[in-house]
mmCIF file of the N, C-alpha and C atoms, coordinates in Angstrom:
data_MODEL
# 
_entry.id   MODEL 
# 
loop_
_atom_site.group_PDB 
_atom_site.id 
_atom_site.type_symbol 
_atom_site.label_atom_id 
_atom_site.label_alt_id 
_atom_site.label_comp_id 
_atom_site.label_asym_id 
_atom_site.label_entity_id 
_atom_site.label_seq_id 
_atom_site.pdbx_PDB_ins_code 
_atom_site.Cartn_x 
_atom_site.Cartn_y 
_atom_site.Cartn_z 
_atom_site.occupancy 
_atom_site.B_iso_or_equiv 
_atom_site.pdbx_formal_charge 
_atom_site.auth_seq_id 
_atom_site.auth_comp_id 
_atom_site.auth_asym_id 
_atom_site.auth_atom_id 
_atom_site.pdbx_PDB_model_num 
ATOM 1   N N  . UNK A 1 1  ? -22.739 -16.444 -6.022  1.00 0.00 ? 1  UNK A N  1 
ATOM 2   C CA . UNK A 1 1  ? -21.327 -16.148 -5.821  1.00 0.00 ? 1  UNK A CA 1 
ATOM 3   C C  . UNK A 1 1  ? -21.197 -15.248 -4.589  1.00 0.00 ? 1  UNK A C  1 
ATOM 4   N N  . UNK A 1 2  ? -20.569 -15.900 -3.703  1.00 0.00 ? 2  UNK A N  1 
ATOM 5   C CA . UNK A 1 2  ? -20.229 -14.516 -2.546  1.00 0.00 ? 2  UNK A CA 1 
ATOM 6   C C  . UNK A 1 2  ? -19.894 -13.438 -2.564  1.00 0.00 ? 2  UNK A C  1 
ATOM 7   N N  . UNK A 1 3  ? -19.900 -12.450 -2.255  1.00 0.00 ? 3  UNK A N  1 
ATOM 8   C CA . UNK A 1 3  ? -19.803 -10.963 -2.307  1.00 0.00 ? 3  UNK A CA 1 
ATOM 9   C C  . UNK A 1 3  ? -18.282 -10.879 -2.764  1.00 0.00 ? 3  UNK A C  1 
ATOM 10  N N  . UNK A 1 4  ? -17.654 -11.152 -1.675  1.00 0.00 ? 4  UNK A N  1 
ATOM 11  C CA . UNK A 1 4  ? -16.095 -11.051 -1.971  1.00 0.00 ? 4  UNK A CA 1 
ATOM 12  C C  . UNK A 1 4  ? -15.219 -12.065 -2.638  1.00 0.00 ? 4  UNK A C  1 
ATOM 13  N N  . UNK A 1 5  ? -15.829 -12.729 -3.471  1.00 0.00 ? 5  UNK A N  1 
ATOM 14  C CA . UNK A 1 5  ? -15.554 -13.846 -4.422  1.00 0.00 ? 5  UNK A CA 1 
ATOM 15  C C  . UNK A 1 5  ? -14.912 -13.109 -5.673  1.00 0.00 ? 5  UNK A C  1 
ATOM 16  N N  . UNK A 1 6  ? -13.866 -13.205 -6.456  1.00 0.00 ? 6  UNK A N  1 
ATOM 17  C CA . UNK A 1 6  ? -13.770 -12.809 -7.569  1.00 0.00 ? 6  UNK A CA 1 
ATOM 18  C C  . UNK A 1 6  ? -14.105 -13.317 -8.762  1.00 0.00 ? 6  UNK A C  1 
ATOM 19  N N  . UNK A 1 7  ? -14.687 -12.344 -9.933  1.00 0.00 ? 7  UNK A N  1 
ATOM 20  C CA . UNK A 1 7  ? -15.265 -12.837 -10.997 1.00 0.00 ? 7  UNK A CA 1 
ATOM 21  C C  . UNK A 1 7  ? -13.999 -13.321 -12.251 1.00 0.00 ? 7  UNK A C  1 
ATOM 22  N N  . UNK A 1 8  ? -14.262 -14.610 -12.956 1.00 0.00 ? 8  UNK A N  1 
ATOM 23  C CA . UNK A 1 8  ? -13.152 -14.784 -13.545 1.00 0.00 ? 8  UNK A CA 1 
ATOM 24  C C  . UNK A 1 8  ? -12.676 -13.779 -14.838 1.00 0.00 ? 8  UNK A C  1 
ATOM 25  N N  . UNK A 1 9  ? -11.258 -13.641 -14.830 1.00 0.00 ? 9  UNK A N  1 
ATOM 26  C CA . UNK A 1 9  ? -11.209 -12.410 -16.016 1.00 0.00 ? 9  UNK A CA 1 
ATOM 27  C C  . UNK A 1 9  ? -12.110 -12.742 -17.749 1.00 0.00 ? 9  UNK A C  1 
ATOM 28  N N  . UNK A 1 10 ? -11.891 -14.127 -17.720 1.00 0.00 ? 10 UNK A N  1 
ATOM 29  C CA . UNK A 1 10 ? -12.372 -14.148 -19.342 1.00 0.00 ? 10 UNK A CA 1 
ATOM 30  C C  . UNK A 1 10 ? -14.073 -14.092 -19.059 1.00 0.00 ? 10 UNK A C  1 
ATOM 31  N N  . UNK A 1 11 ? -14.683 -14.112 -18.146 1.00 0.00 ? 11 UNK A N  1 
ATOM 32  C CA . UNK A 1 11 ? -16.302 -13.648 -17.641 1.00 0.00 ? 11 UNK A CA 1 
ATOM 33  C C  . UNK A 1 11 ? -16.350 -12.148 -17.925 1.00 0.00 ? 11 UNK A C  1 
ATOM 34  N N  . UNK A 1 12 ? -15.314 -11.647 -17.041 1.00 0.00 ? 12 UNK A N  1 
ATOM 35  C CA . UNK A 1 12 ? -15.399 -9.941  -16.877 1.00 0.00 ? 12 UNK A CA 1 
ATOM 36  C C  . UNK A 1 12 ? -14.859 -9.206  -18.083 1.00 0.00 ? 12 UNK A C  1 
ATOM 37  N N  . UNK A 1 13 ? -14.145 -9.812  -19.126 1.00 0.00 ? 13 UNK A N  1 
ATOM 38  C CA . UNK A 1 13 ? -13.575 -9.882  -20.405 1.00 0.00 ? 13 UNK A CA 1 
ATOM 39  C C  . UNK A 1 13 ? -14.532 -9.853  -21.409 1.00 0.00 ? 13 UNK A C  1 
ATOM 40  N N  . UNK A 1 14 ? -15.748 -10.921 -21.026 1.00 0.00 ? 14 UNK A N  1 
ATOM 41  C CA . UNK A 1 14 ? -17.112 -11.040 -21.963 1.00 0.00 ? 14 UNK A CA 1 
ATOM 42  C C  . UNK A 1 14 ? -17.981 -10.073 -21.802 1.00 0.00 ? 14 UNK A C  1 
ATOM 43  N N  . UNK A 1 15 ? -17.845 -9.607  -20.639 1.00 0.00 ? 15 UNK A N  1 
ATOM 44  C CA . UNK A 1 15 ? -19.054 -8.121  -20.313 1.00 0.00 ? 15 UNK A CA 1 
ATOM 45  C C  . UNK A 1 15 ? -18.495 -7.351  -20.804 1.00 0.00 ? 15 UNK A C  1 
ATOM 46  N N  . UNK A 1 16 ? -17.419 -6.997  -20.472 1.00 0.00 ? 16 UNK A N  1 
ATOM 47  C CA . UNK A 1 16 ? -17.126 -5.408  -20.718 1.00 0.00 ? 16 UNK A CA 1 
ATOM 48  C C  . UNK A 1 16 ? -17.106 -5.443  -22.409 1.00 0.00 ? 16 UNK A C  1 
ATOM 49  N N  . UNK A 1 17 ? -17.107 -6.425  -23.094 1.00 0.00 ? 17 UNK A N  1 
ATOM 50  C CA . UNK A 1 17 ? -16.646 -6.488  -24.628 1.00 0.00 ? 17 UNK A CA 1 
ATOM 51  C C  . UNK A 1 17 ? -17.814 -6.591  -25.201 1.00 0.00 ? 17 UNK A C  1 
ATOM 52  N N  . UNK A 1 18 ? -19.026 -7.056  -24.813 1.00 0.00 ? 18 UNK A N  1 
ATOM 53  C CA . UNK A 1 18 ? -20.315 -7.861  -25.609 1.00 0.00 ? 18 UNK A CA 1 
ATOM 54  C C  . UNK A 1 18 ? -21.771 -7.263  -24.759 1.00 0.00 ? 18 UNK A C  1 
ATOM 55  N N  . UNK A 1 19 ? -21.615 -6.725  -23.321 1.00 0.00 ? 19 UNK A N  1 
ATOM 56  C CA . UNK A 1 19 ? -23.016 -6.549  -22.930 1.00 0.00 ? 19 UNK A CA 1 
ATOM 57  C C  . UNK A 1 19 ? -22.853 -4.918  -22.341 1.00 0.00 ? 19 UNK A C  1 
ATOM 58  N N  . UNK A 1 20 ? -22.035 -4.273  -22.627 1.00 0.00 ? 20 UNK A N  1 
ATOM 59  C CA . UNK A 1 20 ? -22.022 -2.423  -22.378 1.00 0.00 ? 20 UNK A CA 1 
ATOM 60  C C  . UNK A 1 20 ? -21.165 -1.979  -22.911 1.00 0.00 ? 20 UNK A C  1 
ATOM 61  N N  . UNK A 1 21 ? -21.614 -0.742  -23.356 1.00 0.00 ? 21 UNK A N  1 
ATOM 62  C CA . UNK A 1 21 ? -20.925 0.381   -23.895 1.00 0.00 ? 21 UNK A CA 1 
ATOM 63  C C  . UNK A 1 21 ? -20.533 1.100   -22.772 1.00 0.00 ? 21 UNK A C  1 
ATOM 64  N N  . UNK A 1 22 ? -19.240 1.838   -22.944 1.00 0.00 ? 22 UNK A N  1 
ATOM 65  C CA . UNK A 1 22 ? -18.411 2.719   -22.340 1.00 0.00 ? 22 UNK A CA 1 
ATOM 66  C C  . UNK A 1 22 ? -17.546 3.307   -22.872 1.00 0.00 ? 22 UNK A C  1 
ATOM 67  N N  . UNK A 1 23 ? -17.433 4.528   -22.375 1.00 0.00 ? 23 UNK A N  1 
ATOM 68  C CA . UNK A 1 23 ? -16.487 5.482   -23.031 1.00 0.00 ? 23 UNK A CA 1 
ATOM 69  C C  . UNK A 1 23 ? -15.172 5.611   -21.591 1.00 0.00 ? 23 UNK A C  1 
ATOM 70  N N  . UNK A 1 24 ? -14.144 5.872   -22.601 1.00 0.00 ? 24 UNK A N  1 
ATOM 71  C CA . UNK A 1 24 ? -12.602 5.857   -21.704 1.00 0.00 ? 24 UNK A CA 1 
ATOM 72  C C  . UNK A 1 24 ? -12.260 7.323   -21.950 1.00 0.00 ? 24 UNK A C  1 
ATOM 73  N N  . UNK A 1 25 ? -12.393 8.338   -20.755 1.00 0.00 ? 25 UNK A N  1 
ATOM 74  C CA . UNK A 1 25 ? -12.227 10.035  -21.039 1.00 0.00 ? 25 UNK A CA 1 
ATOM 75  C C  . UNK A 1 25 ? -10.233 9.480   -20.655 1.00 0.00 ? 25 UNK A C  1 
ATOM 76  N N  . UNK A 1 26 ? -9.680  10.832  -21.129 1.00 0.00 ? 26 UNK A N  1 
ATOM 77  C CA . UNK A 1 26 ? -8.513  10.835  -21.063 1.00 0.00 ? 26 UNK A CA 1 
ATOM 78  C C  . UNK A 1 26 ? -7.993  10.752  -19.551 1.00 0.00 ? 26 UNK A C  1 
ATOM 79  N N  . UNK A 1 27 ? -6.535  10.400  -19.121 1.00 0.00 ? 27 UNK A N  1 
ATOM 80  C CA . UNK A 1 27 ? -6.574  9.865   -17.762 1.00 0.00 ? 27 UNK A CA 1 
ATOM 81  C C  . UNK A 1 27 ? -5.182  9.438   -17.663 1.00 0.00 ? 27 UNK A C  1 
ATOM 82  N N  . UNK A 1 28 ? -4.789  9.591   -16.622 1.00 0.00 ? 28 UNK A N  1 
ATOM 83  C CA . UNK A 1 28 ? -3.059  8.979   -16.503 1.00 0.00 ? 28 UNK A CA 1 
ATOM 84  C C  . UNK A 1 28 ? -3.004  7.779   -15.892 1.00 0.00 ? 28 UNK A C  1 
ATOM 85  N N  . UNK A 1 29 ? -2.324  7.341   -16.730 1.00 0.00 ? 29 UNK A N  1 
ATOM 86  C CA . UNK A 1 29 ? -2.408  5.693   -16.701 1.00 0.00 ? 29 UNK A CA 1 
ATOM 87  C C  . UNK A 1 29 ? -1.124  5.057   -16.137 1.00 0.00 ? 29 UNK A C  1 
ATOM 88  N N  . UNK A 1 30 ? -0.360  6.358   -15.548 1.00 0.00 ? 30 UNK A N  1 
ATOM 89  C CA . UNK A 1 30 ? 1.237   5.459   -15.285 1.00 0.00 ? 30 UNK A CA 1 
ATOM 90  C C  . UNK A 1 30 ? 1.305   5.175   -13.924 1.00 0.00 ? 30 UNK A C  1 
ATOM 91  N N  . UNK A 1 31 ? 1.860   4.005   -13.641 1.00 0.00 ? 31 UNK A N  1 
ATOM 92  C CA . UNK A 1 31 ? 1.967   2.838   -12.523 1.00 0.00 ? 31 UNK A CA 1 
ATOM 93  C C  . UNK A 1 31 ? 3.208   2.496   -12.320 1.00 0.00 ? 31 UNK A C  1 
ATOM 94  N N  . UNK A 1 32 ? 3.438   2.308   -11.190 1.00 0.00 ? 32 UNK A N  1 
ATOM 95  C CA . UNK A 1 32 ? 5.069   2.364   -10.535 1.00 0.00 ? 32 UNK A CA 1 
ATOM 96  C C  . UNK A 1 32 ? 5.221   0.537   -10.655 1.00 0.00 ? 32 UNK A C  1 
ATOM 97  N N  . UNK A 1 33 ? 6.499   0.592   -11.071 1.00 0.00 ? 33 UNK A N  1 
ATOM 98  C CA . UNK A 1 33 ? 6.932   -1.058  -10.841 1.00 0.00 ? 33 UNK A CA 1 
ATOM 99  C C  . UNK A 1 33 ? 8.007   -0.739  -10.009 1.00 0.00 ? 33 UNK A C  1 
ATOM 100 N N  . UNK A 1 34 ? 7.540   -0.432  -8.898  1.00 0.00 ? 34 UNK A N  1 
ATOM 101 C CA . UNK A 1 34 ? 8.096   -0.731  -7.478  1.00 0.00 ? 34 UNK A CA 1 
ATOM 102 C C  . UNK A 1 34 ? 7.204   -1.543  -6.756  1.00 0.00 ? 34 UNK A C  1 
ATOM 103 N N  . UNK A 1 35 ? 6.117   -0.583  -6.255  1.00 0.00 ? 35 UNK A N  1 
ATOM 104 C CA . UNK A 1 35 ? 4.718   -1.352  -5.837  1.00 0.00 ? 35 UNK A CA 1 
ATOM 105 C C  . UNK A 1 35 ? 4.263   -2.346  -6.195  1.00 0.00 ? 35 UNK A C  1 
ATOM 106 N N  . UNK A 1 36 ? 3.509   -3.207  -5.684  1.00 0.00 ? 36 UNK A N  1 
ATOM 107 C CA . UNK A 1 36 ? 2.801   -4.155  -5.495  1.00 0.00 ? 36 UNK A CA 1 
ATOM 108 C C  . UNK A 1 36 ? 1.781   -4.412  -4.732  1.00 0.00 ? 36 UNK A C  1 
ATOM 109 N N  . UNK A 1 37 ? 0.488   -4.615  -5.749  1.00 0.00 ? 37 UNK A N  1 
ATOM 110 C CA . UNK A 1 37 ? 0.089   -5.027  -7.084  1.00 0.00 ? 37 UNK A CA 1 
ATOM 111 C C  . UNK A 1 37 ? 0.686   -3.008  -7.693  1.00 0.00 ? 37 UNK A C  1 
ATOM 112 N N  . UNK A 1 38 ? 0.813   -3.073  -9.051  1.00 0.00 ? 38 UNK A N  1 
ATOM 113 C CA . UNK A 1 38 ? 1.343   -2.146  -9.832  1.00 0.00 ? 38 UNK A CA 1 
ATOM 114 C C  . UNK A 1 38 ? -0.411  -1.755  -10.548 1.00 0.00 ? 38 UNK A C  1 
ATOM 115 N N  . UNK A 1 39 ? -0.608  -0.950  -10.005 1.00 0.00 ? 39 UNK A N  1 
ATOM 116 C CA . UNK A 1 39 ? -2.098  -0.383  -10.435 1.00 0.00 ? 39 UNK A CA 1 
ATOM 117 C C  . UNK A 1 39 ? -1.955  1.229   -11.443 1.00 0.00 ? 39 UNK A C  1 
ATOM 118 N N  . UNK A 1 40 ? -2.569  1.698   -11.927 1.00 0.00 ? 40 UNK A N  1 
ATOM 119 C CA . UNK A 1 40 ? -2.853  3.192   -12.302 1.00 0.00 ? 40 UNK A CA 1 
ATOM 120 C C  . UNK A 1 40 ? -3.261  4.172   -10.425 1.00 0.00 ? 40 UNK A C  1 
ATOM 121 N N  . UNK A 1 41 ? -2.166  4.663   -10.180 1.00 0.00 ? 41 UNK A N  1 
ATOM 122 C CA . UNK A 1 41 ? -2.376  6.026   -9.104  1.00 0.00 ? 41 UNK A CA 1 
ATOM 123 C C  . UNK A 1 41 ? -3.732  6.011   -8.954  1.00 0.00 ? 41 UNK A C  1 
ATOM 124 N N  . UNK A 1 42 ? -4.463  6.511   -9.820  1.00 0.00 ? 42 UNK A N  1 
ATOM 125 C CA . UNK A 1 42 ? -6.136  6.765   -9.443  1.00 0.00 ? 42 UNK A CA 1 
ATOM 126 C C  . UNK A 1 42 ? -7.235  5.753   -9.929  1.00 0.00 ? 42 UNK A C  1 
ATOM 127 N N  . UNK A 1 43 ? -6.275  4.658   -10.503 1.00 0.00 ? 43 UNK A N  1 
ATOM 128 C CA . UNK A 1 43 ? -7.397  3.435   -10.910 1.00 0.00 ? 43 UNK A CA 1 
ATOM 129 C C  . UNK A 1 43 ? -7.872  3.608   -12.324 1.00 0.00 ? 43 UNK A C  1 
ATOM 130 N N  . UNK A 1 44 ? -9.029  2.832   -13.134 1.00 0.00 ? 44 UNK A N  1 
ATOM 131 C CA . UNK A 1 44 ? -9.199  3.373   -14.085 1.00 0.00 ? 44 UNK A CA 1 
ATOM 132 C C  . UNK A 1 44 ? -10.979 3.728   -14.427 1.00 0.00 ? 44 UNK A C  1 
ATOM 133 N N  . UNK A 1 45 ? -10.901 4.755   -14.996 1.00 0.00 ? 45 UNK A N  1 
ATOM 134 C CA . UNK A 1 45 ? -12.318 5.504   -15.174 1.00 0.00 ? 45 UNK A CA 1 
ATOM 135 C C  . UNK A 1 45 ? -12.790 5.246   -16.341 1.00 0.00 ? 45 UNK A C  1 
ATOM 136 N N  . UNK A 1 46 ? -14.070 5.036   -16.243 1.00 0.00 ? 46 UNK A N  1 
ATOM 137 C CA . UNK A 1 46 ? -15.054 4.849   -17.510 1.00 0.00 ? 46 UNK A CA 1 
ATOM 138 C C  . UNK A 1 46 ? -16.474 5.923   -17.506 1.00 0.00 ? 46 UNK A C  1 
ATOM 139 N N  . UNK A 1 47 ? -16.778 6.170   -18.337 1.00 0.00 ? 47 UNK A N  1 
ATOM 140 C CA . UNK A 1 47 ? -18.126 7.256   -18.536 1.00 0.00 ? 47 UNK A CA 1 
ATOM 141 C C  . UNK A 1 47 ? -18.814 6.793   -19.221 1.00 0.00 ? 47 UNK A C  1 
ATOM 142 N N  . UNK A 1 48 ? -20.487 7.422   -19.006 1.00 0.00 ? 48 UNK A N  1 
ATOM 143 C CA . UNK A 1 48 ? -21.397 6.843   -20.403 1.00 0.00 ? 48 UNK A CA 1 
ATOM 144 C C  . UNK A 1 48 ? -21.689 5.373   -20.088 1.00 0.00 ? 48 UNK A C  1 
ATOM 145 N N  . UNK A 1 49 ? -21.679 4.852   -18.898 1.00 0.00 ? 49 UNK A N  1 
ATOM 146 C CA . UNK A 1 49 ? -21.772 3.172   -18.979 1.00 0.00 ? 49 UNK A CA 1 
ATOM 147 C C  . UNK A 1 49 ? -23.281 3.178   -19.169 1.00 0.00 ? 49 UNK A C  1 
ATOM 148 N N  . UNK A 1 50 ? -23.541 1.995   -19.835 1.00 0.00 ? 50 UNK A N  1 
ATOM 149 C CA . UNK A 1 50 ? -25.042 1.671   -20.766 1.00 0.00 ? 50 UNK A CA 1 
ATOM 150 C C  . UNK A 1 50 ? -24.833 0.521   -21.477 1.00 0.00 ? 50 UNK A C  1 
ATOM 151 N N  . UNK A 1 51 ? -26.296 -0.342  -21.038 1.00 0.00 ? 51 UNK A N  1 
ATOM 152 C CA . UNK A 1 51 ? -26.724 -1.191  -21.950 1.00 0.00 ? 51 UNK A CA 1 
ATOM 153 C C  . UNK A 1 51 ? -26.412 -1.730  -23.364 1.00 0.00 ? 51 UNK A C  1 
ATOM 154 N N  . UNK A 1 52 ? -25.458 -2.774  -23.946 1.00 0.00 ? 52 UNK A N  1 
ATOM 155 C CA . UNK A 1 52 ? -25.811 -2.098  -25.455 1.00 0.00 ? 52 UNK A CA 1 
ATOM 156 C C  . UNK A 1 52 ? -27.300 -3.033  -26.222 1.00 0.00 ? 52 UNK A C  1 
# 
C-alpha cells in the first residue's frame, strides 16, 4: 500500500477493536461545525498502546 494511501475504516475499525489495547486519558473533544473537515482542536489521544 503506498505511504499516502488511506487505510479502509472497517480495516482500521478491526485493529483498533481486536489487535491493541489502549487507554483514552481525559481530553476535549469539542469541534466546530463551521470548519471543514470538523476535527477535535487537538486531535485525539491515546496512552498505554500495546499488543493485546
Amino acid at each position: 500500500m503506498p505511504p499516502n494511501e488511506q487505510i479502509p475504516h472497517d480495516k482500521s475499525f478491526h485493529f483498533l477493536v481486536n489487535k491493541i489495547k489502549f487507554e483514552v486519558p481525559i481530553q476535549n473533544l469539542i469541534y466546530s461545525l463551521v470548519r471543514m473537515p470538523t476535527l477535535p482542536e487537538n486531535g485525539f489521544v491515546m496512552e498505554n498502546i500495546r499488543w493485546k
